[in-house]
C-alpha positions as CSV (number, residue, x, y, z in Angstrom):
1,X,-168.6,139.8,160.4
2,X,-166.8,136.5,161.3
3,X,-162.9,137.4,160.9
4,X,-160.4,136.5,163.6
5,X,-159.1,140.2,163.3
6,X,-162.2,141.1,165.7
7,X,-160.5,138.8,168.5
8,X,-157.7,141.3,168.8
9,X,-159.0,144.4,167.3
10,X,-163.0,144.3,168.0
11,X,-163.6,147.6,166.7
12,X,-162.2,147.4,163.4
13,X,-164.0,148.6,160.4
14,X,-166.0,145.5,159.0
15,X,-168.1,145.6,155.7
16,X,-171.6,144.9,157.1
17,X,-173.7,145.6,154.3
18,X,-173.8,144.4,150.3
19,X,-171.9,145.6,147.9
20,X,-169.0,147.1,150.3
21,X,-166.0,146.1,150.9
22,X,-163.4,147.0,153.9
23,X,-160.1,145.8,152.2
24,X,-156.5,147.1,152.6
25,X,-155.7,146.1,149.3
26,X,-157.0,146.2,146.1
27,X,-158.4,142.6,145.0
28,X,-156.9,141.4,141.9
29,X,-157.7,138.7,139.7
30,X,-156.2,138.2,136.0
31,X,-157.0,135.2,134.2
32,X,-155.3,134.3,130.9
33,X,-156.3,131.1,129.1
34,X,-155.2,129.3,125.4
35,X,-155.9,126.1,124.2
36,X,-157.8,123.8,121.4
37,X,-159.3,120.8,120.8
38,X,-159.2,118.6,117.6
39,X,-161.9,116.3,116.7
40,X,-162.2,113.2,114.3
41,X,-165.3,111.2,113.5
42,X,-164.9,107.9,111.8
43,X,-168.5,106.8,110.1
44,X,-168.6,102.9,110.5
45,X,-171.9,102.6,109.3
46,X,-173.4,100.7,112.3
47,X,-171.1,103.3,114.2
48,X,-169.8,106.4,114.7
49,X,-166.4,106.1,116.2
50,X,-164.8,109.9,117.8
51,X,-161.9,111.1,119.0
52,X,-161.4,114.6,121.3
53,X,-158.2,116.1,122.5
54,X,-157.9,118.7,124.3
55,X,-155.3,121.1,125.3
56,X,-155.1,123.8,127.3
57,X,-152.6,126.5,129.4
58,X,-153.8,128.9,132.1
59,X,-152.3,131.7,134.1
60,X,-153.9,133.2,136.7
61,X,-152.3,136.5,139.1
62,X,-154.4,137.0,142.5
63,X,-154.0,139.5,144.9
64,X,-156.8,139.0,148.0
65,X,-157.4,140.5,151.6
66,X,-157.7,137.1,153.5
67,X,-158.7,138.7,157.1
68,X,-161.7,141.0,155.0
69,X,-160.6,144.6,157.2
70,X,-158.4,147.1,157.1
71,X,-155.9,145.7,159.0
72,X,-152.8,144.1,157.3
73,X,-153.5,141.3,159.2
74,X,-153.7,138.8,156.6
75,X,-153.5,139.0,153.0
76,X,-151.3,137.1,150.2
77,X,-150.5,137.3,146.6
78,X,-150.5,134.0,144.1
79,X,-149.4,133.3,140.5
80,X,-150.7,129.9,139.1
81,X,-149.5,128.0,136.0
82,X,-151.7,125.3,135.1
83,X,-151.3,122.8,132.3
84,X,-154.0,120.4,130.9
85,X,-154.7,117.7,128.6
86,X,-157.8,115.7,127.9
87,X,-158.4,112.9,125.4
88,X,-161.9,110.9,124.9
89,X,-162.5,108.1,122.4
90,X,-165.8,107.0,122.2
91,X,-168.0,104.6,120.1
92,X,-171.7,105.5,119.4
93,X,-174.0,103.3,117.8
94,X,-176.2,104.1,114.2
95,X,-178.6,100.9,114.6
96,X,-182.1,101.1,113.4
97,X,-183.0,98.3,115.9
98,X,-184.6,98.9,119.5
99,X,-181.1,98.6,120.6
100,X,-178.4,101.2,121.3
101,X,-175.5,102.1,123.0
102,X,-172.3,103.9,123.8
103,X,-168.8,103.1,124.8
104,X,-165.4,104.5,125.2
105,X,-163.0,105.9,127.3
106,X,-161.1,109.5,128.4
107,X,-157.8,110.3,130.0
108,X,-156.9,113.0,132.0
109,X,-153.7,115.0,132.8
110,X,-153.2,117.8,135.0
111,X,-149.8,119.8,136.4
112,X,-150.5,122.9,138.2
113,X,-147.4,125.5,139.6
114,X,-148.5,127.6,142.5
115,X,-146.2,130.6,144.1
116,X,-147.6,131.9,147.0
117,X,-146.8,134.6,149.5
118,X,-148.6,135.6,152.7
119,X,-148.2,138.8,154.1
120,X,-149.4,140.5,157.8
121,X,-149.5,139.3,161.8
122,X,-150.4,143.8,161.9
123,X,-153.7,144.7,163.1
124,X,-153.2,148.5,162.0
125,X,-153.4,149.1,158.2
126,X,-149.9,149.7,156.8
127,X,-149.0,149.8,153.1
128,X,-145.5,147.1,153.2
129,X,-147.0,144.4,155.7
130,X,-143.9,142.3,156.6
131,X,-143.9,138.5,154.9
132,X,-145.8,135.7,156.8
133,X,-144.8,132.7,154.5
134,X,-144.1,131.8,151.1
135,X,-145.0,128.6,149.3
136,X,-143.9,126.4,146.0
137,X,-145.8,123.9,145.0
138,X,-146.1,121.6,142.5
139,X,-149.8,119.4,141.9
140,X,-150.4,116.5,140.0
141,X,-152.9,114.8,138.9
142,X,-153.9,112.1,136.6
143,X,-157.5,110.3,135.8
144,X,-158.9,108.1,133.2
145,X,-162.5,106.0,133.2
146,X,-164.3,103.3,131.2
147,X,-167.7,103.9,130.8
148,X,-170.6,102.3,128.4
149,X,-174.6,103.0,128.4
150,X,-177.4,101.5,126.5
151,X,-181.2,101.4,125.6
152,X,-183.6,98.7,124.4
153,X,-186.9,100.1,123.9
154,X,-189.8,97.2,125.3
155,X,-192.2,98.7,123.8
156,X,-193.0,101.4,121.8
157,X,-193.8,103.7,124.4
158,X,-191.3,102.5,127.1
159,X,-187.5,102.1,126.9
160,X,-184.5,101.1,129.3
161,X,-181.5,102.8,129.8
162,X,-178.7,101.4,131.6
163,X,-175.0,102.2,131.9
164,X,-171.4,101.8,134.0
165,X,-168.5,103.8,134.5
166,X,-165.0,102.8,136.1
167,X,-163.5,105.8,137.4
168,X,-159.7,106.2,138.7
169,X,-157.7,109.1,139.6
170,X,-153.8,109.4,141.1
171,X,-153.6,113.2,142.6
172,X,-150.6,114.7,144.2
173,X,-148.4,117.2,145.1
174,X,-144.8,118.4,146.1
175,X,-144.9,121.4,148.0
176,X,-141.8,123.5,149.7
177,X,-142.2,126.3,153.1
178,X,-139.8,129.2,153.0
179,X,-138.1,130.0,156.1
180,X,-139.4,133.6,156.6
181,X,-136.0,134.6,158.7
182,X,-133.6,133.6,155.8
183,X,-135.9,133.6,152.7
184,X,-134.5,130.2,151.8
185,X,-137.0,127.4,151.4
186,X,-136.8,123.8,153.3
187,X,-136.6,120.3,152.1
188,X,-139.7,119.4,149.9
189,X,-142.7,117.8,150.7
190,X,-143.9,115.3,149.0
191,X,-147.3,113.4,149.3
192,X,-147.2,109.7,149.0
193,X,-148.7,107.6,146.0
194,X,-152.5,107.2,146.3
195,X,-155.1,105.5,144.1
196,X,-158.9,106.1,144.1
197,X,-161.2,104.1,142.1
198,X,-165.2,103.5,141.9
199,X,-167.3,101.3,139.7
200,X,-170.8,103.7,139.4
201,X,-173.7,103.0,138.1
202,X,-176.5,104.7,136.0
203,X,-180.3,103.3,135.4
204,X,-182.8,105.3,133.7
205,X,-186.4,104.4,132.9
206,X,-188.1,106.5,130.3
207,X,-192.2,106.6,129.0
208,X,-193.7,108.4,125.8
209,X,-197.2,109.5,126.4
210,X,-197.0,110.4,123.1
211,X,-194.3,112.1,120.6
212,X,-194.3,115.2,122.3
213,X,-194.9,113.8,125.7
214,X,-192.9,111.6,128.4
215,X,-192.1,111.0,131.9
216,X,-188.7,109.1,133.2
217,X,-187.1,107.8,136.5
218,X,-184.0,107.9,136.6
219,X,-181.0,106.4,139.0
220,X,-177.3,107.5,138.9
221,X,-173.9,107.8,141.5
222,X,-171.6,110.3,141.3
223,X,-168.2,109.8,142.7
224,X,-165.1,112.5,143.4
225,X,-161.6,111.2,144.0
226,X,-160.1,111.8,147.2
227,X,-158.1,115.0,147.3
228,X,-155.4,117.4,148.9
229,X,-155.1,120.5,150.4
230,X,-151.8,121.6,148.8
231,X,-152.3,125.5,150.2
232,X,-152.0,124.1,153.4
233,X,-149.4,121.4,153.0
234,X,-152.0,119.1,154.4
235,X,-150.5,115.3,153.6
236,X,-153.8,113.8,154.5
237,X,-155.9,114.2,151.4
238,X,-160.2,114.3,152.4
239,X,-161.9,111.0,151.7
240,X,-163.8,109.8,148.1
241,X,-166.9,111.9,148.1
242,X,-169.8,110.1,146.6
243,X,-173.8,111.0,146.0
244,X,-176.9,108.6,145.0
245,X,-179.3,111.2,142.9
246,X,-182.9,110.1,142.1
247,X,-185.4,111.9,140.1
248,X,-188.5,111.6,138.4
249,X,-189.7,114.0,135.9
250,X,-191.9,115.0,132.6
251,X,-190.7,116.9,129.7
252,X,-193.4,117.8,126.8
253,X,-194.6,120.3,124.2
254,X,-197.5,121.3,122.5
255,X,-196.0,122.3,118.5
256,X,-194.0,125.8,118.5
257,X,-196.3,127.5,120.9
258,X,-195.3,125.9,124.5
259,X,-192.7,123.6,125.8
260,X,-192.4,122.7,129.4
261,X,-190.2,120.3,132.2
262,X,-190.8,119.6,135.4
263,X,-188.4,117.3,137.7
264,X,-188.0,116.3,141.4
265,X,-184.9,115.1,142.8
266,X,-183.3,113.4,146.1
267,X,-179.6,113.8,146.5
268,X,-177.9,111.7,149.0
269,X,-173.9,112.1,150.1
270,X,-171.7,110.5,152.3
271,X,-168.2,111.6,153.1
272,X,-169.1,115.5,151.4
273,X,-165.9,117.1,151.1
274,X,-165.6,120.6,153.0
275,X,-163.4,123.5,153.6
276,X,-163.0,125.3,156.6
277,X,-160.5,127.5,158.6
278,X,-158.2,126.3,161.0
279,X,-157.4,127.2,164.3
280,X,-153.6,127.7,163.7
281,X,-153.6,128.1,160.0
282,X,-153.7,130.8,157.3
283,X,-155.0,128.7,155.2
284,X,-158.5,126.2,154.9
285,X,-158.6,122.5,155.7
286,X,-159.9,119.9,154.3
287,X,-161.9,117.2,155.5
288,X,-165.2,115.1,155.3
289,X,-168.5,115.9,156.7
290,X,-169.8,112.8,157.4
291,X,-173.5,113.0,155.2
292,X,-175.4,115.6,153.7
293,X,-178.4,115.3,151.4
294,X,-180.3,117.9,149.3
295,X,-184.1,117.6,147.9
296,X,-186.3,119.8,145.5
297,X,-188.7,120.4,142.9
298,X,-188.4,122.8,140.1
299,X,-190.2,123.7,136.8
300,X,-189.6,125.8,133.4
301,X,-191.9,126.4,130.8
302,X,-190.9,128.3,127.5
303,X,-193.8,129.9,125.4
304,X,-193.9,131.4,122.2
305,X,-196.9,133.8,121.5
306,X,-195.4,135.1,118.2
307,X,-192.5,134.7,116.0
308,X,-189.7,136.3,117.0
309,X,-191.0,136.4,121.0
310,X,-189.7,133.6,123.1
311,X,-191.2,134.0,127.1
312,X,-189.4,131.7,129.7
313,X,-190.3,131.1,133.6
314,X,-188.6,128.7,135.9
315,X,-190.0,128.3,139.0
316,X,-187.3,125.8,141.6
317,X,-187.2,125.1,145.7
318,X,-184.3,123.1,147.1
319,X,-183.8,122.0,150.6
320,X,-179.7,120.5,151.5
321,X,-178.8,119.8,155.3
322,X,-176.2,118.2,156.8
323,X,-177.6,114.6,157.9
324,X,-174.4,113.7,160.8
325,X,-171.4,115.9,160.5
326,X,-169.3,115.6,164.0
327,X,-167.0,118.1,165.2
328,X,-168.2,120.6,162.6
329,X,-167.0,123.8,163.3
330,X,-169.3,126.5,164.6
331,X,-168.6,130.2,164.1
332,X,-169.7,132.6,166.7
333,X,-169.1,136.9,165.6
């Protein structure tokens, strides 16, 4: 029920139940993807050292109803070109000791082509809306990281994991606004040179019961780069997000007949990146809420009676909230 088109228009046709739809167009999404990877494992004996690239090409045609009525009010077509390419190299160790680890590192490249065109400003259906706006842009990004992790086991029963991982990403764009009057697009815009970079840890604390039995605590940090808004030509790109997770949990199995998990978890974020409409755009923002955190329990058990029979249930609760997020917007139908 929440679409502008109801300021102007308040009884237009809106989907109210699931499963419908009130569009003036017909949705579209086509997806084409092609790519491999090529991997190489070099046995060191006291190591295994592996290489993966990646590579990868995707096109993608969309055709979506933006204002979710009838109306031509809003509603765009896109064509994206993206282009991918990953490598990893990473050293993993064979040691018979208490002692092991892993190290390496992994490099990311990413250009993306976006053509855009926005269609509407009618709040009557009509077949050839007139054009809105039209968009070119081109995104960037690149991102590589360091990481290494390793366990000593202090007993026999309990062993220590811990591990870092330097992360740094350079995203981007260059984006160019046609002039709807003349068709001819303006000068380009071009976002200026930003860094982001975080040193994250990851601590993990594990107990056997027995061989088929054991509990663990574990501590990790997520971190996501700052980012733009290319759709909406926004120049300011939304702060690093980042997220503290703690969890404690048991993980077991009694032979071939049962097997079972059970965890609970705390996440904490600060500077969550959100989306939301703007006042006087087509297209979302971008911007931070200020904290958010999310807590829950779940539970799966896998049984097998027979055979051939395999019986799961999962059982889960979660709980997320916004902790502070000032001048969040607030929708009213």
């Amino acid at each position: 029920g929440n679409t502008s088109v109801r300021l102007s228009a308040p009884s237009i046709l809106i989907a109210d139940k699931s499963n419908t739809t009130a569009f003036s167009i017909q949705p579209v999404n086509i997806n084409r993807k092609h790519g491999g990877n090529l991997k190489v494992d070099i046995d060191l004996g006291w190591a295994t050292l592996s290489s993966v690239s990646g590579l990868e090409r995707d096109r993608q045609i969309l055709a979506f109803d933006s204002d979710l009525t009838p109306a031509a009010n809003s509603q765009s077509t896109a064509t994206i070109n993206i282009k991918m390419f990953t490598q990893d190299v990473f050293l993993t160790s064979n040691l018979d000791g208490p002692f092991s680890f892993i190290a390496g590192g992994s490099y990311y490249r990413e250009s993306d082509h976006i053509s855009l065109r926005s269609f509407g400003g009618l709040l009557v259906p009509s077949l050839t809306p007139p054009l809105r706006a039209g968009l070119e842009i081109d995104v960037r990004n690149r991102a590589f990281a360091l990481f290494g992790e390793a366990s000593y086991n202090l007993t026999d029963k309990l062993k220590l994991t811990g591990g870092l991982r330097y992360s740094e990403e350079k995203p981007g764009f260059i984006g160019r606004s046609m002039n709807v009057a003349t068709g001819v697009f303006g000068a380009p815009i071009d976002t200026a040179p930003v860094k982001y970079s975080k040193l994250t840890p990851r601590a993990v604390l594990q107990y056997r019961f027995s061989p088929d039995l054991n509990a663990y605590a574990s501590f990790s940090r997520g971190f996501k780069s700052g980012v733009f808004n290319p759709l909406a030509l926004q120049l300011a790109p939304a702060a690093p997000e980042t997220v503290d997770a703690y969890e404690i949990g048991i993980k077991g199995s009694s032979g071939r007949l049962i097997s079972f998990s059970a965890a609970g978890y705390y996440y904490d974020y600060k500077d969550l990146q959100f989306q939301a409409f703007g006042q006087a755009s087509l297209f979302p923002i971008l911007r931070n809420a200020a904290s958010a955190s999310i807590h829950g329990l779940e539970g799966n058990m896998t049984v097998m009676p027979v055979e051939r029979l395999r019986l799961n249930f999962g059982l889960a609760y979660m709980r997320g909230k916004y902790d502070n997020f000032k001048f969040a917007q607030v929708y009213r139908p």
